[in-house]
C-alpha positions as CSV (number, residue, x, y, z in Angstrom):
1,X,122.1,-104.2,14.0
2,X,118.2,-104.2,14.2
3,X,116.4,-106.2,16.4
4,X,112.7,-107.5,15.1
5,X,110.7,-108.0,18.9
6,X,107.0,-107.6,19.7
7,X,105.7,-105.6,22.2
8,X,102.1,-105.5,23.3
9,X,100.0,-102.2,23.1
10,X,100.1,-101.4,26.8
11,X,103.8,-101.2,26.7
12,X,103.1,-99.7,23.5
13,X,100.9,-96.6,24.4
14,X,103.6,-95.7,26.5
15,X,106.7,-96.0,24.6
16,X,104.9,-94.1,21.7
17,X,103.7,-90.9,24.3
18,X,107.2,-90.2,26.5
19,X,106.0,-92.1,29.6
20,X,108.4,-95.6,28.7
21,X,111.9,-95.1,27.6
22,X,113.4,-98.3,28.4
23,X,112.8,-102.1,27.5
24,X,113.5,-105.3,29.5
25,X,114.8,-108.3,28.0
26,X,116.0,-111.4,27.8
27,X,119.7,-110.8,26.6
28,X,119.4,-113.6,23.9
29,X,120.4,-111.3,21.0
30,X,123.6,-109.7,22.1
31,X,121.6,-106.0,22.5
32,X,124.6,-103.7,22.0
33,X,124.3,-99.7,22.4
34,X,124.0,-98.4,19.2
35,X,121.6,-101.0,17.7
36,X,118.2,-100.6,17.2
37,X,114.9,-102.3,17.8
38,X,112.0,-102.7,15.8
39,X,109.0,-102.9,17.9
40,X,105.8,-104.3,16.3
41,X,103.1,-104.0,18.5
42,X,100.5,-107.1,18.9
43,X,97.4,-107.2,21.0
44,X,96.5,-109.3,23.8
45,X,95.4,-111.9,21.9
46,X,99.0,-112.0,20.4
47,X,97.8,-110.5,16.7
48,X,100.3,-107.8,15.0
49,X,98.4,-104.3,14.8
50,X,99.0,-102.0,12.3
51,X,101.6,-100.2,14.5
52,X,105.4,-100.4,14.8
53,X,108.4,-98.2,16.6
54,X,112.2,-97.9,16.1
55,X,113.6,-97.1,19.2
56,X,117.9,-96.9,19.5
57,X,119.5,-98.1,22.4
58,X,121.2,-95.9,24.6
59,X,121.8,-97.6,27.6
60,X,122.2,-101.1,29.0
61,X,122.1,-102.1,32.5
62,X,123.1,-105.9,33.1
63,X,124.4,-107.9,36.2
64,X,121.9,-106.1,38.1
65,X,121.0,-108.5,41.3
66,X,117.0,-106.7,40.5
67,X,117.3,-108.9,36.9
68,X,117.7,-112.6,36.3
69,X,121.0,-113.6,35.2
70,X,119.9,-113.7,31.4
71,X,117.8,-110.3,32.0
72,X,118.8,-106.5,30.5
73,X,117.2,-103.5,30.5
74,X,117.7,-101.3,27.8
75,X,117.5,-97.3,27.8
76,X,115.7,-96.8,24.2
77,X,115.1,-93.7,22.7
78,X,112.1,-93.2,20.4
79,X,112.9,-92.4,16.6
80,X,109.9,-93.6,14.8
81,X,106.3,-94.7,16.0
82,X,103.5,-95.6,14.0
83,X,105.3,-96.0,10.9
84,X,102.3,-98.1,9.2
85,X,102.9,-102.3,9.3
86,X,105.6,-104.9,11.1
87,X,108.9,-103.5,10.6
88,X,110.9,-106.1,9.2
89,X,114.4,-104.0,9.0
């Protein structure tokens, strides 16, 4: 399954150059490992850019007393950045 969220550029930057390899959150999309997210990137005024990243998940920590109940964080690993436009699966 792919998963169409945003993701501003910060979070972005760092995703794209090795420094982020995990995502958190809210678990309203039943995130199974395996599937894969489609991050478009917006800026802080909340407008898409021009960039977007496939990341696979790898890794899914729940129940965690550090996350709300209805919290995950996900272990991602980076298969395409940049790839030109929203990614719309």
């Amino acid at each position: 399954m792919i998963h169409n969220v945003k993701i501003r550029s910060q979070y972005y930057n760092a995703l794209k150059s090795g420094l982020k390899k995990f995502e958190i959150r809210k678990n309203d999309r039943g995130y199974k490992v395996g599937d894969l997210l489609a991050l478009n990137e917006i800026d802080n005024g909340g407008n898409y850019t021009d960039r977007a990243a496939v990341c696979k998940i790898v890794y899914i920590l729940d129940g965690f007393e550090g996350l709300s109940a209805d919290y995950v964080a996900l272990g991602v690993e980076l298969l395409l950045a940049d790839s030109g436009g929203t990614y719309d699966g």
